[in-house]
PASEBA-1860 file (N, C-alpha, C; in nm, 3 decimals):
! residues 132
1> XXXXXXXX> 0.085/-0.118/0.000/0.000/0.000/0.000/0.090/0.124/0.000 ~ 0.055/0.173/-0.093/0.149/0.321/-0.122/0.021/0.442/-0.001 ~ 0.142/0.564/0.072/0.074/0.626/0.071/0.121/0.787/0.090 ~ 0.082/0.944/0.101/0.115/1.033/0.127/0.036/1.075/0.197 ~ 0.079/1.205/0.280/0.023/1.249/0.369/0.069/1.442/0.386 ~ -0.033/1.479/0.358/-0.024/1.632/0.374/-0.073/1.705/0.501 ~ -0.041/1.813/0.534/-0.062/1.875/0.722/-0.118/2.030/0.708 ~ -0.225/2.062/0.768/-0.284/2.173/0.804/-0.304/2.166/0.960
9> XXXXXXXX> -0.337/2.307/0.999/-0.393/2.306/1.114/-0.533/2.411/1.151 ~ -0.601/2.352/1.267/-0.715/2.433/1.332/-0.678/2.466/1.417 ~ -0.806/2.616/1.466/-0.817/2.664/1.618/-0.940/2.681/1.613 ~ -1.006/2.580/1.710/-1.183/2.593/1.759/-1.146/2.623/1.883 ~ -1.312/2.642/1.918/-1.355/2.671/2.043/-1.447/2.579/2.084 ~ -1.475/2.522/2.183/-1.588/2.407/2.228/-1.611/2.365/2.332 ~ -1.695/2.329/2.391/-1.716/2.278/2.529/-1.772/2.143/2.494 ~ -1.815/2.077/2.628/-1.840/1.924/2.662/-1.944/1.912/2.711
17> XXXXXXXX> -2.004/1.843/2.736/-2.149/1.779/2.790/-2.105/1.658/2.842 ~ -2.079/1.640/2.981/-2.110/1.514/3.069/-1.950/1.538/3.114 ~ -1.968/1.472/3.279/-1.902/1.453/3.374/-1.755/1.395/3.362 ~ -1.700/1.311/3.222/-1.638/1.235/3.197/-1.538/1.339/3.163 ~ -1.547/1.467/3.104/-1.494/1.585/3.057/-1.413/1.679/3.136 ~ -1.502/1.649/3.258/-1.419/1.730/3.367/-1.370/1.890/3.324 ~ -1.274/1.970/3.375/-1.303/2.071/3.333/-1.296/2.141/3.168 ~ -1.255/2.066/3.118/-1.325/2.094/2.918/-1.498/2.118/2.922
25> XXXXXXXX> -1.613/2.033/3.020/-1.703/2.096/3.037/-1.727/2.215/2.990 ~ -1.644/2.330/3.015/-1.629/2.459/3.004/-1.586/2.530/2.897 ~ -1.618/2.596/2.814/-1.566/2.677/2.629/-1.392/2.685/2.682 ~ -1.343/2.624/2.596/-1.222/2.613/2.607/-1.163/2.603/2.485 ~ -1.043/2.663/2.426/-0.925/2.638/2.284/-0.916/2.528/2.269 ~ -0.879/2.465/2.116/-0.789/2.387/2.087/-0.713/2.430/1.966 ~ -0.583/2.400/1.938/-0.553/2.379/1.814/-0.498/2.255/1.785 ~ -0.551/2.222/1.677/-0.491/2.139/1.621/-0.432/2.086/1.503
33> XXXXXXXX> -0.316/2.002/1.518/-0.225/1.965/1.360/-0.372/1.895/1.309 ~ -0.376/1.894/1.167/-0.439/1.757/1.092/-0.373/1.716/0.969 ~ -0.320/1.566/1.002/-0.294/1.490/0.935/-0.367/1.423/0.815 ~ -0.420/1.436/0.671/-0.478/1.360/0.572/-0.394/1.256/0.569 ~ -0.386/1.141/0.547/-0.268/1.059/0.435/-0.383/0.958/0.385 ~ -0.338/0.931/0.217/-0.411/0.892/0.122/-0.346/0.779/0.101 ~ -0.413/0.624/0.072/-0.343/0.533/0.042/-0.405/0.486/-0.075 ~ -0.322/0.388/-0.124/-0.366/0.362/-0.270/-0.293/0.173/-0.294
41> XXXXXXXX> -0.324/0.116/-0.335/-0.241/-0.012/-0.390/-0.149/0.010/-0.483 ~ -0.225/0.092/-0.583/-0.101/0.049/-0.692/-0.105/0.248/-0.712 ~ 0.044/0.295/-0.775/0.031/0.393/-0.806/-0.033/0.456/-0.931 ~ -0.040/0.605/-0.980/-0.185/0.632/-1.129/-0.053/0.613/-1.167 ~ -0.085/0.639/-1.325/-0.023/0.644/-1.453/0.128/0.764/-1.433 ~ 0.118/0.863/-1.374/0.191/0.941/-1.325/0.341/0.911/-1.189 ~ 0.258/0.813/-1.116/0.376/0.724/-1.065/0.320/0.800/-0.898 ~ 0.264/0.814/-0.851/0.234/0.913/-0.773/0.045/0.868/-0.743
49> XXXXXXXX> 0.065/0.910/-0.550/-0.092/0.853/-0.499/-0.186/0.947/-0.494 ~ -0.168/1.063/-0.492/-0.243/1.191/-0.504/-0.167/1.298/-0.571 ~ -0.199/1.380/-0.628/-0.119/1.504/-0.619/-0.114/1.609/-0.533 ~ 0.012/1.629/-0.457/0.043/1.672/-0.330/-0.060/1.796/-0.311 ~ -0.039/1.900/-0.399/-0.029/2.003/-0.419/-0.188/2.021/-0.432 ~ -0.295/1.952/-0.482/-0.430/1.894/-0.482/-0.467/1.905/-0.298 ~ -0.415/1.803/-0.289/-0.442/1.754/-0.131/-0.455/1.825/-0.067 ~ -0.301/1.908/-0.067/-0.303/1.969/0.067/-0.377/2.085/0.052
57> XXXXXXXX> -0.475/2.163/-0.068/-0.548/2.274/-0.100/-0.663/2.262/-0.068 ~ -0.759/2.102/-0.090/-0.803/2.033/-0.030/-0.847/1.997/0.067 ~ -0.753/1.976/0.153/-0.739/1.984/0.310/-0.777/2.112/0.368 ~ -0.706/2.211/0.308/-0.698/2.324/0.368/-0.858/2.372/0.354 ~ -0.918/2.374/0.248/-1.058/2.386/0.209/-1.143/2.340/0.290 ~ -1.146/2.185/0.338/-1.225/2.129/0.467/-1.202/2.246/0.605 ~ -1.088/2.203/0.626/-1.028/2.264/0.764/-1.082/2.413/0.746 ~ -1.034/2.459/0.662/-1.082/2.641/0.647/-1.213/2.655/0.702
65> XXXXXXXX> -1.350/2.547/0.679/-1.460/2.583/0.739/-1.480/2.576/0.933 ~ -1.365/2.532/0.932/-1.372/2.495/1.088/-1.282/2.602/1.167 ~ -1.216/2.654/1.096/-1.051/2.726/1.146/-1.195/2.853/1.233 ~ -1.168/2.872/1.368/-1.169/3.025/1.417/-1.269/3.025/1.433 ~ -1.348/2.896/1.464/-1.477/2.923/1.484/-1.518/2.856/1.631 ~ -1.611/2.854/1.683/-1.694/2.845/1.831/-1.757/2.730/1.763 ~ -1.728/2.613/1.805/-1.803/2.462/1.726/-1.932/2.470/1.798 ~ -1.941/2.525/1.906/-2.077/2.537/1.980/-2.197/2.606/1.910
73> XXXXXXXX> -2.139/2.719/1.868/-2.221/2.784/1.805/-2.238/2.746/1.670 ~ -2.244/2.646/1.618/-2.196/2.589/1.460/-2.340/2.495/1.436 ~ -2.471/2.494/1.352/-2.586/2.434/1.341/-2.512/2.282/1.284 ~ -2.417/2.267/1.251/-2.390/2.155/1.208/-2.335/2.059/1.359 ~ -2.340/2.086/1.450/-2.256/2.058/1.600/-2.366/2.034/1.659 ~ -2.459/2.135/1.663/-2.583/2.147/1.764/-2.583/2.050/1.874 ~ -2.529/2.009/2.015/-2.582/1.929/2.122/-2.479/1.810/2.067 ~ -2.372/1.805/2.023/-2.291/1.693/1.972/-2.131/1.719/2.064
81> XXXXXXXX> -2.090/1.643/2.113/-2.006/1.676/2.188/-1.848/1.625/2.079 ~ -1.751/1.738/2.049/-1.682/1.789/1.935/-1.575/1.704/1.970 ~ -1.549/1.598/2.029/-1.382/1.536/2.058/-1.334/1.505/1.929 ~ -1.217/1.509/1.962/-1.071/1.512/1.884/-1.138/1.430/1.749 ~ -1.162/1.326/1.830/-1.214/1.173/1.735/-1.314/1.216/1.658 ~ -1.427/1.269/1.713/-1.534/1.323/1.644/-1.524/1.436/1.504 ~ -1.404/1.521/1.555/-1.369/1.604/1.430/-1.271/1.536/1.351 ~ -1.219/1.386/1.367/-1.147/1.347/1.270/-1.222/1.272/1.161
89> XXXXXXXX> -1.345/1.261/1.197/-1.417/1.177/1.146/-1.488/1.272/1.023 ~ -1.514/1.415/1.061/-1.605/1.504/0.999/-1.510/1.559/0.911 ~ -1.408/1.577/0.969/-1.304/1.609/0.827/-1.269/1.524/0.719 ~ -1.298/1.399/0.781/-1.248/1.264/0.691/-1.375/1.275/0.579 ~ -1.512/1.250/0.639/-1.608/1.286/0.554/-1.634/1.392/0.478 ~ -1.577/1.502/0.519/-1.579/1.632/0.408/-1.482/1.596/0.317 ~ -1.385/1.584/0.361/-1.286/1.550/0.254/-1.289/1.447/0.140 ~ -1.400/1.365/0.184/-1.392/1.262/0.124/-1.512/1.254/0.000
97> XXXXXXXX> -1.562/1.372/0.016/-1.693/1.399/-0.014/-1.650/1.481/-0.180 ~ -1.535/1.539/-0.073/-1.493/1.650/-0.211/-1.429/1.555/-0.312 ~ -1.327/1.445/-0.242/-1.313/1.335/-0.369/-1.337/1.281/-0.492 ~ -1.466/1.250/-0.401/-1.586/1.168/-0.494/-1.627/1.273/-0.640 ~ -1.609/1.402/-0.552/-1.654/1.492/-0.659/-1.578/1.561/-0.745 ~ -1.473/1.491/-0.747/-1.347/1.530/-0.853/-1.235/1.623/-0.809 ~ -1.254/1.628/-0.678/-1.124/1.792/-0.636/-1.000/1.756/-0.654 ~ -0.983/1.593/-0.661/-0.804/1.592/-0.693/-0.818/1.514/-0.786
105> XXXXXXXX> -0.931/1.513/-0.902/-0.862/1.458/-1.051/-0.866/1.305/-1.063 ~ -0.873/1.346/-1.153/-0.920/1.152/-1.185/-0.803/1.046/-1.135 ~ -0.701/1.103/-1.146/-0.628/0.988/-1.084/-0.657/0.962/-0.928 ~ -0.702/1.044/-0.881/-0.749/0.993/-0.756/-0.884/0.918/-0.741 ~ -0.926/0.879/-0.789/-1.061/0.808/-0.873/-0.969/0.585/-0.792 ~ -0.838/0.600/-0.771/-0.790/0.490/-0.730/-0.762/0.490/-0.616 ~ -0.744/0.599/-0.553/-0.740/0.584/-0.357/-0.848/0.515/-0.283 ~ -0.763/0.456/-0.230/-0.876/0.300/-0.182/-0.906/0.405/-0.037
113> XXXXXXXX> -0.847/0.460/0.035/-0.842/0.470/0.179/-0.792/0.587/0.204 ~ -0.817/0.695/0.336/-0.812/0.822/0.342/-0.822/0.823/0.548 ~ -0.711/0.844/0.599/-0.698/0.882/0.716/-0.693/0.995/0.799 ~ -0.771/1.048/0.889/-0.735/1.166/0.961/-0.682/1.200/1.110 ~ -0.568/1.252/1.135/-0.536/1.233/1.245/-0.459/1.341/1.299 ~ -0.621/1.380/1.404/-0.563/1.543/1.497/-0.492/1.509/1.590 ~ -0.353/1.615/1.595/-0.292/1.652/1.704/-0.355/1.712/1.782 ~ -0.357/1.659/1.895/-0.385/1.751/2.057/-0.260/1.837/2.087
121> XXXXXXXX> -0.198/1.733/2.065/-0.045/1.814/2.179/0.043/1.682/2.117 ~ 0.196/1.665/2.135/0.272/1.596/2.105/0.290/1.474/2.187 ~ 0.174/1.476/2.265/0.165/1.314/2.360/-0.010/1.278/2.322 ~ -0.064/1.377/2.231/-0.237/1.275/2.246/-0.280/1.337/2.104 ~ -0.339/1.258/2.057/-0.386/1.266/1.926/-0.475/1.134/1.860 ~ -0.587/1.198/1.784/-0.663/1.058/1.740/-0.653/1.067/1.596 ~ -0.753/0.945/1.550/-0.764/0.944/1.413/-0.864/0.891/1.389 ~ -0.948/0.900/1.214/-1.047/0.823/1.160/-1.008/0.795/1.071
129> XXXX> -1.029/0.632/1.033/-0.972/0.589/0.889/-1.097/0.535/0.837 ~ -1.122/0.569/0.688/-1.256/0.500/0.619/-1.147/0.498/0.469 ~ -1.261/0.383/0.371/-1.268/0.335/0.300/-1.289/0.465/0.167 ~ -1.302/0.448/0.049/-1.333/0.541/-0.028/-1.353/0.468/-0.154
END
């Protein structure tokens, strides 16, 4: 499995719902790295699993709707509690969305698989991996 991986980052705002949260309960920062990486079996015609330069514009395009915003206040969030995991998942699906719909070109028409994985901090970080 061939794969690449391009890096943006966010800064939300968000709070928690339930006891397990402890003080995050409370509107609190994050920023975070996000990791895409695209895998593929075999490489396109070009020799190459995405085009970098695609991706990471891409990326930045998902993430851009999230960058600087209050996830609380966001109708797409409404009463959904925003963890790490949870926004790796929603980026994975935006991103993946834009795929389908041609944003990086037909050779990407062969990426089997598409991972996302936010930095917290340099000791905690999650990820979502789906199919494509």
């Amino acid at each position: 499995m061939f794969s690449i991986t391009v890096r943006d980052h966010i800064m939300i705002a968000h709070s928690f719902h339930g006891e397990v949260f402890g003080p995050a309960q409370r509107l609190h920062g994050a920023t975070f790295l996000v990791d895409a990486t695209f895998r593929r079996e075999q490489l396109d015609e070009d020799n190459i699993v995405v085009d970098i330069g695609l991706a990471t514009q891409e990326l930045g395009a998902v993430v851009g709707g999230l960058n600087y915003r209050n996830l609380d206040n966001e109708p797409d969030f409404a009463g959904i509690n925003t963890s790490t995991e949870y926004l790796a998942k929603v980026i994975a699906d935006r991103l993946a969305e834009r795929i389908h719909k041609g944003a990086l070109g037909e050779g990407a028409k062969g990426i089997a698989g598409l991972t996302i994985t936010l930095h917290e901090s340099h000791i905690a970080w999650a990820s979502y991996e789906r199919a494509l």
